[in-house]
C-alpha positions in Angstrom: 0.0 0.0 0.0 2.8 2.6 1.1 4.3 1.5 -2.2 2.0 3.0 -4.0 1.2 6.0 -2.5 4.9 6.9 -2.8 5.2 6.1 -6.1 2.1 8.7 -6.8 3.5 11.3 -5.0 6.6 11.4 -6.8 4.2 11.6 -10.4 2.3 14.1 -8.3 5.6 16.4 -7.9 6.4 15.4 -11.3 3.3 16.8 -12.6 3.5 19.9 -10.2 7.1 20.7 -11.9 5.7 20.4 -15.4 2.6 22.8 -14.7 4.7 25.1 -12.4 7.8 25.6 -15.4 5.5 25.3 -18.6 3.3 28.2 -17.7 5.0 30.8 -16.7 7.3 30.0 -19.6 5.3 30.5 -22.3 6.7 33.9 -23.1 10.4 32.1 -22.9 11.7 34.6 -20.4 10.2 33.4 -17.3 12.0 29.7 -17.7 14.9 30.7 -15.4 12.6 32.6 -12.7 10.0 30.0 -12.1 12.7 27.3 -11.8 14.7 29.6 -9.1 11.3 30.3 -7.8 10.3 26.7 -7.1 13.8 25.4 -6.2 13.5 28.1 -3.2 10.3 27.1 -2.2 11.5 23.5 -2.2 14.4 24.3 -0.2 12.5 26.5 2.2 10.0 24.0 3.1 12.5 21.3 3.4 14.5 23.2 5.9 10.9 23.7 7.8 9.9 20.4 7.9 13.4 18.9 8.9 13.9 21.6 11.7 10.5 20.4 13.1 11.3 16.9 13.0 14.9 17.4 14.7 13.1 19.2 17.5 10.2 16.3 17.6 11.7 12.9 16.4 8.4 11.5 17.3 7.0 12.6 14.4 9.4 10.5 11.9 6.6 8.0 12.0 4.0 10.0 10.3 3.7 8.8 7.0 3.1 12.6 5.5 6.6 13.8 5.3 7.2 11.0 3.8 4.6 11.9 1.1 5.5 15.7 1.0 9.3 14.7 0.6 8.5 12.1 -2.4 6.5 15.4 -3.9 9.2 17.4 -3.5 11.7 14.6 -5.0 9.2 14.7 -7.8 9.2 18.2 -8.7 13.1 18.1 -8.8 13.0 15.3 -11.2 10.3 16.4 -13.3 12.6 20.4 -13.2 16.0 17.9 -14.7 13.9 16.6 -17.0 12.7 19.4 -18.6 16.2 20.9 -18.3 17.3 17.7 -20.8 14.3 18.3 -23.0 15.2 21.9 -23.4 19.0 20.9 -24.1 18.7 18.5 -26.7 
């Protein structure tokens, strides 16, 4: 079961990333904004949720960090991706 709710959260972040960097893009000068954009709010809510579970290691158990950090893998993979598309 926890297989495959991980495995849709990553597509979910995947998914998030393609919406998030194709929009905003479709004038072609926003490409480098929205990614810088979305890699900071990644980063920012990384550092939130890993302060609050090294103050409360109680909370390791609950299963949605585990689902928001699969989302935010996703979105990360789905941003290289796109960065390969655009290169080739």
């Amino acid at each position: 079961m926890f297989f495959n709710i991980n495995l849709l959260s990553l597509m979910l972040g995947f998914f998030f990333a393609n919406i998030l960097s194709t929009i905003p893009a479709q004038t072609g000068d926003w490409n480098i904004i929205s990614g810088a954009i979305i890699i900071t709010g990644n980063e920012v809510l990384s550092k939130f949720i890993y302060k609050k579970l090294k103050n409360k290691p109680e909370l390791k158990s609950i299963t949605i960090f585990y689902l928001i950090n699969n989302i935010k893998i996703g979105i990360i993979y789905g941003l290289f991706v796109d960065a390969f598309k655009l290169g080739s």
